[in-house]
N, C-alpha and C positions, 0 to 999 in steps of 0.2 A: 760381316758387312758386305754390302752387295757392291759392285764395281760404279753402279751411279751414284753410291752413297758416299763412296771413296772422292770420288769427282767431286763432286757436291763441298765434300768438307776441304777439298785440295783447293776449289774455286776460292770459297769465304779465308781462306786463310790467304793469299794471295792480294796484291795491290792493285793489278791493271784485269781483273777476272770478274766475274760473274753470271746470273743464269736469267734468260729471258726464254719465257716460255713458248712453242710450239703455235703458229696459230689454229691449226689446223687439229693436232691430237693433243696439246694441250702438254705435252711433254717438258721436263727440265732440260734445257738446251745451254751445258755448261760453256762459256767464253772463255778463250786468254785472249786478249790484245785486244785493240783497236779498230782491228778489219778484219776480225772476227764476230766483233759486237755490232760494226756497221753492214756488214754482211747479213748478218740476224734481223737485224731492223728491216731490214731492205728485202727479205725475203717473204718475212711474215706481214709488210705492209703489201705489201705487190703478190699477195697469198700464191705467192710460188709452193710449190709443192716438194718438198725435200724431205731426206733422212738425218739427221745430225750425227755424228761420229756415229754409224751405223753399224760396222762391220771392223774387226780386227784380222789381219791378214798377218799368216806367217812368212817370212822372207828365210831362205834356203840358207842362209848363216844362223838361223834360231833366234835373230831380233823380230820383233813385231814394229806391225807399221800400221796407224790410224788415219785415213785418209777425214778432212774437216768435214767432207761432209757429201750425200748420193742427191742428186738432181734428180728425181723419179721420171718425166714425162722425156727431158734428154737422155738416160739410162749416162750419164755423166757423174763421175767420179770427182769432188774437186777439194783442192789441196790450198788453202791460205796461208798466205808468206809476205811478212814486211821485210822480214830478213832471213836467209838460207845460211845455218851453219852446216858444216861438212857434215856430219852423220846427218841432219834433217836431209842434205842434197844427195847423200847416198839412200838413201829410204828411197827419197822423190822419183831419182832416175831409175832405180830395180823397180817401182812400182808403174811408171810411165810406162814402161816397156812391157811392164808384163799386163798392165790394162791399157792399151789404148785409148780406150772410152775416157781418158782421164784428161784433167786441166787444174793448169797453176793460174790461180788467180793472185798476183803480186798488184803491187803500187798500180803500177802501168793501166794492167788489166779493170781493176777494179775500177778505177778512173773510168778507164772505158765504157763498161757495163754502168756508168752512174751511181756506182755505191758511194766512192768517196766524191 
């Protein structure tokens, strides 16, 4: 089974998850939470151009780390967060650092930007 199909079956099995499609390549674009789903709306309405979980990165302890998702036209890395547990905020800060290009979009943030 392929790693989107793993996704895929991990979303439907899940309560607060789901898939809303790409607007632009039409791709399965799997959700957890809340301001991940209003995130999604907000992008493919305002046909922003992004990657959704694009790339897995290895981290120098041997964990992997999924950034939410690449902003193409900012060359922008960004990371969605209602709430930060300790290994999510150990991921966060080794990947901050090692891409600059990067941003937390939390409560605050998204507020800001108009999503929520």
């Amino acid at each position: 089974m392929q790693n989107v199909e793993v996704a895929l079956k991990n979303a439907k099995a899940q309560r607060n998850s789901g898939i809303i499609k790409h607007w632009k390549t039409n791709e399965d674009c799997v959700w957890v939470g809340s301001y991940e789903r209003k995130t999604l709306e907000y992008l493919n309405k305002n046909q922003i151009d992004y990657k959704w979980q694009p790339k897995v990165f290895k981290m120098p302890n041997g964990k992997t780390y999924r950034p939410d998702l690449y902003l193409i036209k900012e060359d922008r890395w960004v990371e969605i967060k209602g709430f930060m547990r300790e290994t999510s905020n150990l991921k966060w800060t080794w990947f901050h650092k090692e891409y600059t290009n990067s941003e937390l979009w939390d409560k605050n943030k998204l507020k800001e930007l108009g999503i929520l």
